[in-house]
ZAMARGU-4260 file (C-alpha; in steps of 0.2 Angstrom, whole numbers, plus 5000, padded with zeros to 4 digits):
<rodrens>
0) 5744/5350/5604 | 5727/5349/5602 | 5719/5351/5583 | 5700/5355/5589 | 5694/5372/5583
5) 5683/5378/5593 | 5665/5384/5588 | 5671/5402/5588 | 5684/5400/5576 | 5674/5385/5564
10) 5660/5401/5562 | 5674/5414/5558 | 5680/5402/5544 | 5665/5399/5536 | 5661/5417/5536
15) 5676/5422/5527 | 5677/5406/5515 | 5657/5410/5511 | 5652/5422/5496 | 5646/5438/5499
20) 5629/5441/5502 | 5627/5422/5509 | 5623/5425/5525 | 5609/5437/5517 | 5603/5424/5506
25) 5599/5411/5518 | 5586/5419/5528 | 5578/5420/5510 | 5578/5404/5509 | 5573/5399/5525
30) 5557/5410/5522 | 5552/5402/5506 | 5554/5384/5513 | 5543/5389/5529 | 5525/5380/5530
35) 5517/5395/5527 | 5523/5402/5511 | 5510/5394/5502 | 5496/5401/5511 | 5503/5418/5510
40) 5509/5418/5492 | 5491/5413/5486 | 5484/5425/5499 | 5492/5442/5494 | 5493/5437/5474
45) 5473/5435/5476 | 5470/5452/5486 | 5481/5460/5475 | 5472/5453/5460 | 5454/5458/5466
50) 5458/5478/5472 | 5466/5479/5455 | 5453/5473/5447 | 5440/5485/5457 | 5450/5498/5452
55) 5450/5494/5433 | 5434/5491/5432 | 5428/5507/5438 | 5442/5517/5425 | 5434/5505/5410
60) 5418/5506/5415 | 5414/5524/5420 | 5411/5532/5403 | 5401/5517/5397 | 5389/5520/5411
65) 5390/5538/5410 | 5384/5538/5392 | 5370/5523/5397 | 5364/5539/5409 | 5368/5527/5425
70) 5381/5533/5439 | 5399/5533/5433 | 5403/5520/5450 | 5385/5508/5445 | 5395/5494/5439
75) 5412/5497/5451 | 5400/5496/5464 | 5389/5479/5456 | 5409/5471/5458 | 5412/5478/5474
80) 5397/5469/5480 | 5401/5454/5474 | 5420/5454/5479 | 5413/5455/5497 | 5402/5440/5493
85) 5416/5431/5484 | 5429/5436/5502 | 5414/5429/5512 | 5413/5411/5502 | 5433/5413/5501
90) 5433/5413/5519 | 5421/5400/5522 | 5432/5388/5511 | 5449/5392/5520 | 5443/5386/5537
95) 5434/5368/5529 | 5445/5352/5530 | 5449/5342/5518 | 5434/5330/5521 | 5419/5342/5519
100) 5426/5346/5500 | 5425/5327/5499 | 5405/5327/5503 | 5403/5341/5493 | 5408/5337/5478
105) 5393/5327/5472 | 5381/5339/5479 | 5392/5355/5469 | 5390/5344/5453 | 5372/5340/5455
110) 5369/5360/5457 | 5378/5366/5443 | 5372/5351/5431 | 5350/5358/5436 | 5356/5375/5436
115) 5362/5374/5418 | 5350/5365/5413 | 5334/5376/5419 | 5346/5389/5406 | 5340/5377/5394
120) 5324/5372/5395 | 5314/5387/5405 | 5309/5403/5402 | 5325/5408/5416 | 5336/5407/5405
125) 5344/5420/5396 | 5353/5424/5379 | 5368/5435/5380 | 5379/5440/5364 | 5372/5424/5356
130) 5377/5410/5371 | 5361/5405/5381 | 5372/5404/5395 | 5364/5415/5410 | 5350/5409/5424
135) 5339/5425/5428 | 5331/5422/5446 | 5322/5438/5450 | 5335/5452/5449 | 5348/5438/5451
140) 5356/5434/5436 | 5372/5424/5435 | 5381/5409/5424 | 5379/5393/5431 | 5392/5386/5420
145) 5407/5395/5431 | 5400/5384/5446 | 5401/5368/5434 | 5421/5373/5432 | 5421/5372/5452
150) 5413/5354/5451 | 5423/5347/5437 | 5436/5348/5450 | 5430/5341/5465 | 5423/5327/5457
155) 5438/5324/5449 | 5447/5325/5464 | 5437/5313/5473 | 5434/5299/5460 | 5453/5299/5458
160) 5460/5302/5474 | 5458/5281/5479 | 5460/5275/5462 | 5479/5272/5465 | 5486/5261/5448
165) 5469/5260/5443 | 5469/5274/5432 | 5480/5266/5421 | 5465/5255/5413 | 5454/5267/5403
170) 5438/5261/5409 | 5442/5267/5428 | 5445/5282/5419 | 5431/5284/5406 | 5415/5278/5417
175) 5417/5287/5433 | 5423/5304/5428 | 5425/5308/5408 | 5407/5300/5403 | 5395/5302/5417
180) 5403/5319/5421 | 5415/5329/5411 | 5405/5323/5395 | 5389/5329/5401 | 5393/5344/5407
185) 5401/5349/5390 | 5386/5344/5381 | 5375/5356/5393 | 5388/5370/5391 | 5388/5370/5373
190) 5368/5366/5369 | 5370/5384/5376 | 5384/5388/5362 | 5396/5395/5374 | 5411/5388/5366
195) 5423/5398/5377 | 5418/5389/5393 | 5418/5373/5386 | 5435/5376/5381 | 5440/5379/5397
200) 5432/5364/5406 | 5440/5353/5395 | 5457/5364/5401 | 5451/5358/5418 | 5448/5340/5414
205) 5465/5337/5405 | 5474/5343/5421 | 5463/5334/5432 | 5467/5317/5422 | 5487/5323/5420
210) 5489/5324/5437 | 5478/5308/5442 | 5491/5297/5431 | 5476/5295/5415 | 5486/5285/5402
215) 5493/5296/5389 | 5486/5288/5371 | 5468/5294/5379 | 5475/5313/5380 | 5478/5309/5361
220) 5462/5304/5359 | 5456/5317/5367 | 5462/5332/5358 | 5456/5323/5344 | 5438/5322/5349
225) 5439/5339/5354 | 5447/5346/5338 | 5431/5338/5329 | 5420/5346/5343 | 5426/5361/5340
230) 5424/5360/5321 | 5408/5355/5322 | 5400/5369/5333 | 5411/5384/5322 | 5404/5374/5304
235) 5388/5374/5312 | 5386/5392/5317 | 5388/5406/5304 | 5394/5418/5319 | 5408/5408/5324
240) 5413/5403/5306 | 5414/5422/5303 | 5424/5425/5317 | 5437/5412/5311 | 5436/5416/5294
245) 5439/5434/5298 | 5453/5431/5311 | 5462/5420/5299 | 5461/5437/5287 | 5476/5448/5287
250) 5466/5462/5280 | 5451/5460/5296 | 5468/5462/5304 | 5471/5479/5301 | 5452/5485/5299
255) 5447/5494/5314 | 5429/5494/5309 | 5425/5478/5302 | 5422/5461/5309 | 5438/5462/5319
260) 5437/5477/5325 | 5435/5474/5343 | 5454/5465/5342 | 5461/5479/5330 | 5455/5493/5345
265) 5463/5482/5361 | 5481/5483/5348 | 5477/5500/5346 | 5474/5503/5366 | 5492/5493/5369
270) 5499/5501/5357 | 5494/5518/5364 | 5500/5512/5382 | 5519/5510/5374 | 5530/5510/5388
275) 5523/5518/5404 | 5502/5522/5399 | 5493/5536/5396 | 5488/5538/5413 | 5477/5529/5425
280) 5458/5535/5420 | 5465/5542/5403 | 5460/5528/5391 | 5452/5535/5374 | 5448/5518/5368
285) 5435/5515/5381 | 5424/5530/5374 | 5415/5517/5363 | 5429/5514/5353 | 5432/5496/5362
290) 5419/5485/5367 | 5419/5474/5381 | 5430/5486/5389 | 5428/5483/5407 | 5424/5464/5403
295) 5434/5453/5391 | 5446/5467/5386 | 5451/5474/5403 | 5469/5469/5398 | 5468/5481/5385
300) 5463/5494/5394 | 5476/5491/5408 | 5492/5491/5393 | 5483/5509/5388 | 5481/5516/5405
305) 5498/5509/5415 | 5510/5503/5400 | 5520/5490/5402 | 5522/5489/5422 | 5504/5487/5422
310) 5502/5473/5409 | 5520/5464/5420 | 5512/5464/5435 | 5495/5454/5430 | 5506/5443/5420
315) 5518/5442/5436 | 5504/5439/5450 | 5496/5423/5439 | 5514/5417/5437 | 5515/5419/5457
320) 5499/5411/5459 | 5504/5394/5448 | 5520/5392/5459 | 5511/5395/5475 | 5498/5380/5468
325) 5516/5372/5460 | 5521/5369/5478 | 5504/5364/5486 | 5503/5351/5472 | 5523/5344/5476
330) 5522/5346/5493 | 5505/5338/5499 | 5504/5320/5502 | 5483/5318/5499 | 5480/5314/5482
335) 5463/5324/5483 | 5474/5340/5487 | 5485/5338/5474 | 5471/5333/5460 | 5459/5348/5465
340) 5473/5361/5464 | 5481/5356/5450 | 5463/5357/5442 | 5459/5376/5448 | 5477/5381/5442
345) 5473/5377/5425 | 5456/5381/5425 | 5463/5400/5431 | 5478/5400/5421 | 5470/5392/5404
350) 5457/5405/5406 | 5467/5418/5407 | 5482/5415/5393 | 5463/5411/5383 | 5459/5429/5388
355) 5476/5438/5388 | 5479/5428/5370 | 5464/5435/5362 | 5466/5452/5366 | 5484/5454/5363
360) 5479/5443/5343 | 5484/5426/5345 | 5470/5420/5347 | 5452/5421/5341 | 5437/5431/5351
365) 5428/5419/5363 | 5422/5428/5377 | 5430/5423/5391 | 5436/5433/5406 | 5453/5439/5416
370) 5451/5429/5432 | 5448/5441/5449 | 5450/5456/5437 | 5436/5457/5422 | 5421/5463/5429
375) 5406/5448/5431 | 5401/5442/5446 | 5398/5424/5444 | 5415/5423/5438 | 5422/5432/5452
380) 5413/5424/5465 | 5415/5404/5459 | 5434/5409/5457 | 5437/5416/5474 | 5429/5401/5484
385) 5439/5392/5474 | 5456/5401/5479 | 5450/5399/5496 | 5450/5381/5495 | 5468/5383/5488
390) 5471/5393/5504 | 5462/5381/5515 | 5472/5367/5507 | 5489/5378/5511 | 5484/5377/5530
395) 5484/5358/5528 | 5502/5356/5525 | 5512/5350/5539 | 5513/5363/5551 | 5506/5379/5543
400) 5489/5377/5555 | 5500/5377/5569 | 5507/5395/5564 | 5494/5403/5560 | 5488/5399/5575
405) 5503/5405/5586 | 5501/5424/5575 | 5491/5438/5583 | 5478/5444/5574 | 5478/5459/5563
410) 5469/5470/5574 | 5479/5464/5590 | 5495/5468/5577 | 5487/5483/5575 | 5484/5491/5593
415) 5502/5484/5597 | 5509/5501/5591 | 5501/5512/5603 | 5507/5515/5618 | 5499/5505/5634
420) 5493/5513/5651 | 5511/5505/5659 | 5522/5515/5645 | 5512/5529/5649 | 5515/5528/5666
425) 5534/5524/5666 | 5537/5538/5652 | 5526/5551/5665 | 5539/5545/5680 | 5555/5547/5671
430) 5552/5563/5668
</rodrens>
């Protein structure tokens, strides 16, 4: 007798010896391993992000513009516009290779380094809540530190992307990248005294390093030098030293109109949100109680207006984001790849725990904003193009190009509902 089961009866058996809900879960899978998950996860998270953002601002916004006698939409419709130039440079980056991000790294750098310094040393510049950290060009006025953030990468990325066990020796490390580069950027970033930037860069410039395979004693060293940095610029200014000093004070803690009041009225508009919110557009602490509302301390104003869901979901779409850029980062074979997107997550994900941390109190006031979501538009802008060069990154793996390809376009997606002229016909005839 023959012991050969046949294909029939091997599927019957696996069906009845496999869990419940298996033959459910492995489609699942099969998505999240397919070539274009990447690209779609960074995608919708970064849309997501942006429309939520457009819609925050305006509620945040609109009575502070109402009392400044301007339009309740004038600064929702200064951060529409400069979404739709932040999706034109975003879609520009998605469809560059590889190789063009290689040239233009040095030219990036060498942009962002003159722009910050005509901040310095003409009459362009501009000082804002004590940082001279803006470039006013006509009616154009916008940070050219956020563009140095997109350069730090790049550069990074390409100085370390051939260097193979050469970046275990420090001074393959400290010559081409952290002294000629990194180090003067910061000293351009905080002759302007924006401490808050300068802390991100040197987020951006630790990851760039971890991921290149820098030696670990010079991390060490590192934080050190930083430390003392830091130290010196908050002993140095009477501003910063007050706002330390006043953070560190458990009575400033619970004074809603002293020197921390602006952190005591982003608790009070969490705690105010509770469970559920007050109701989108319903805020109270945006009526001058809390300044910065649509800026640094939109998370605020989002915990008071949609509760706990809305504050999740921010927290859930950055977490989506960093696996998304996990996976591009584990999965690509070109060094550069993996260097510049391990830098742009930490640049985005350091900046915003920085700015989630110090509205929710743990950690000082420094001016930084919620990535894709606070209102400013050289923010927004530098960190979309940089989230299309995630994207065009994700078409690059093995592939993804390949599918994308092969899908019909939205609009041809879109027409595919309605009925054709040969349905029309065949519908007419059977009746």
């Amino acid at each position: 007798m023959s012991t050969t089961t046949t294909p029939r009866k091997v599927t019957a058996a696996r069906t009845a010896e496999d869990p419940p809900g298996a033959a459910r879960a492995l489609p699942v899978i099969g998505r999240l391993e397919s070539p274009l998950t990447t690209y779609y996860l960074i995608l919708g998270a970064t849309t997501t992000l942006v429309v939520f953002g457009l819609i925050m601002v305006f509620s945040a916004s609109s009575v502070e513009a109402l009392l400044s006698d301007q339009a309740s939409y004038s600064v929702f419709l200064r951060q529409l516009m400069f979404a739709g130039i932040g999706a034109v440079g975003a879609a520009v980056a998605v469809h560059l290779q590889v190789a063009w991000w290689k040239r233009l790294a040095v030219p990036t750098l060498l942009l962002a380094v003159a722009l910050q310094t005509l901040v310095l040393v003409t009459p362009l510049g501009r000082t804002v809540n004590g940082n001279r950290n803006w470039l006013a060009l006509g009616p154009l006025q916008f940070q050219p530190s956020e563009f140095a953030k997109l350069a730090l990468v790049l550069v990074g990325a390409m100085v370390f992307a051939n260097k193979g066990a050469l970046v275990a020796r420090p001074v393959h490390v400290l010559l081409p990248y952290v002294i000629p580069v990194a180090a003067v950027v910061l000293a351009l970033v905080l002759a302007g005294h924006d401490l808050g930037t300068a802390i991100v860069l040197l987020v951006i410039v630790a990851a760039v390093l971890a991921v290149a395979g820098a030696p670990m004693w010079l991390f060490g060293a590192g934080a050190m030098l930083g430390l003392a940095g830091v130290a010196v610029m908050v002993l140095t200014s009477d501003n910063r030293m007050t706002r330390i000093t006043s953070f560190l004070s458990p009575e400033c803690q619970t004074d809603p109109n002293g020197l921390c009041g602006q952190s005591v009225h982003g608790m009070y508009a969490l705690a105010d949100g509770g469970w559920w919110g007050v109701g989108l557009g319903a805020s109270k602490e945006k009526w001058e109680w809390l300044s910065e509302a649509h800026n640094d301390f939109i998370f605020a104003i989002i915990g008071e207006e949609l509760g706990l869901p809305g504050t999740l979901m921010i927290l859930a779409l950055f977490a989506i984001l960093a696996w998304a850029a996990y996976r591009l980062v584990k999965r690509t074979q070109d060094k550069f790849v993996r260097i510049a997107a391990a830098g742009i997550m930490a640049w985005l994900l350091g900046q915003a725990i920085i700015n989630i941390g110090s509205v929710i109190g743990l950690f000082p006031v420094v001016g930084v904003p919620l990535p894709l979501v606070s209102a400013g538009g050289s923010s927004l802008v530098t960190t979309m193009v940089a989230l299309g060069i995630l994207l065009s990154f994700a078409r690059g793996e093995p592939g993804c190009r390949a599918l994308l390809a092969a899908r019909p376009s939205m609009i041809k997606r879109s027409f595919a509902v309605l009925p054709t002229r040969a349905t029309l016909s065949s519908r007419r005839g059977g009746r």
